[in-house]
C-alpha positions as CSV (number, residue, x, y, z in Angstrom):
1,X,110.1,4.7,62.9
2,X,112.5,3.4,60.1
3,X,111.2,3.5,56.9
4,X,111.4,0.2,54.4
5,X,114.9,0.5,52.3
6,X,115.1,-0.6,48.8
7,X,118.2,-2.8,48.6
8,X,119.0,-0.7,45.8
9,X,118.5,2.5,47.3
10,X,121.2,2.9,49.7
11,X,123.0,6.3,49.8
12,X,124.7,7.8,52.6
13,X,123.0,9.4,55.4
14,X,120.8,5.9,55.8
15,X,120.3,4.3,58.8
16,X,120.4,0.4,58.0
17,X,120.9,-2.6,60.6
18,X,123.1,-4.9,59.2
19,X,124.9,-8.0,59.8
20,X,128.7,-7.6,60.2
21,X,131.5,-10.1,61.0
22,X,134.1,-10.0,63.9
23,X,132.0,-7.5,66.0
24,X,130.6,-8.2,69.9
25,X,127.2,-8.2,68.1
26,X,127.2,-10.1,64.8
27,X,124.6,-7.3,63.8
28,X,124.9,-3.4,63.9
29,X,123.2,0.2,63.7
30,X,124.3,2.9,62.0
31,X,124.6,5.8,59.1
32,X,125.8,5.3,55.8
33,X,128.9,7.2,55.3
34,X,130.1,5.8,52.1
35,X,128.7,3.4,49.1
36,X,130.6,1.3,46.6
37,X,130.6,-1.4,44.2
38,X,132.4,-4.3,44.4
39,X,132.2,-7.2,41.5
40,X,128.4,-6.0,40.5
41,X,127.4,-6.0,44.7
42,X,127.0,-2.7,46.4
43,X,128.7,-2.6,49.8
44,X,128.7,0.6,52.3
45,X,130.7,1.5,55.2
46,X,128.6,2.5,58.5
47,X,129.4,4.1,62.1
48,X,128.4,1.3,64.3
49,X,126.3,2.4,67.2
50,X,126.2,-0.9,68.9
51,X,129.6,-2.3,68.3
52,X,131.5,1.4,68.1
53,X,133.6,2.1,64.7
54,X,133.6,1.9,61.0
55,X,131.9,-1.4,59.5
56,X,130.9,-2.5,56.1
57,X,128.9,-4.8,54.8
58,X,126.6,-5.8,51.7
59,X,123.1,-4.8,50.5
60,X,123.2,-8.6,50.7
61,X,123.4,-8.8,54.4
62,X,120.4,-6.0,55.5
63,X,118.0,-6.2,58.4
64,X,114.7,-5.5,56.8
65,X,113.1,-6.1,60.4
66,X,115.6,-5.9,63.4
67,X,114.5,-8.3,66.2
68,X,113.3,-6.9,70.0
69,X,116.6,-7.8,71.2
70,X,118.4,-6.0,68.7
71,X,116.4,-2.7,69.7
72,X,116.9,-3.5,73.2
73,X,120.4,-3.8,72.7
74,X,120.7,-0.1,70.8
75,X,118.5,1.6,73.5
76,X,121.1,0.3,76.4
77,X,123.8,1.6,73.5
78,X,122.3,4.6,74.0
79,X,121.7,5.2,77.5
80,X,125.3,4.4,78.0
81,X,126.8,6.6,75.9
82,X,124.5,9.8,77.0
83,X,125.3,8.8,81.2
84,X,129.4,8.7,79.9
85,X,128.6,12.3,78.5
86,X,127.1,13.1,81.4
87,X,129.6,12.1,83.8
88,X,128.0,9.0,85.5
């Protein structure tokens, strides 16, 4: 269960859905690796779990409450990645 994040709050090891430009998905899933200010507006870099990579994006642009879809789409993520480990 994700717990509610305080736009404020965000340090690195989150795990914050976000909305992110020039992806597959115009959303994506991951962990907080870095935070930063920008002209008074904390921004964060993330590794994408739906889209693969690096992303950033705003405090601005958090998904308080990701959509069924979305979760459907990061499970299938998921199950993909673990049958590629696998060898399938």
């Amino acid at each position: 269960m994700q717990k509610r994040l305080n736009r404020e709050e965000v340090k690195e090891g989150d795990m914050i859905w976000a909305y992110v430009k020039g992806a597959d998905q115009n959303y994506g899933y991951g962990e907080v690796c870095s935070v930063w200010y920008h002209e008074g507006l904390m921004w964060f870099d993330f590794f994408d779990q739906i889209n693969g990579g690096k992303r950033s994006s705003n405090v601005l642009k958090i998904i308080e409450k990701p959509g069924a879809r979305m979760e459907s789409k990061l499970l299938q993520t998921l199950k993909e990645v673990r049958d590629i480990k696998r060898g399938k």
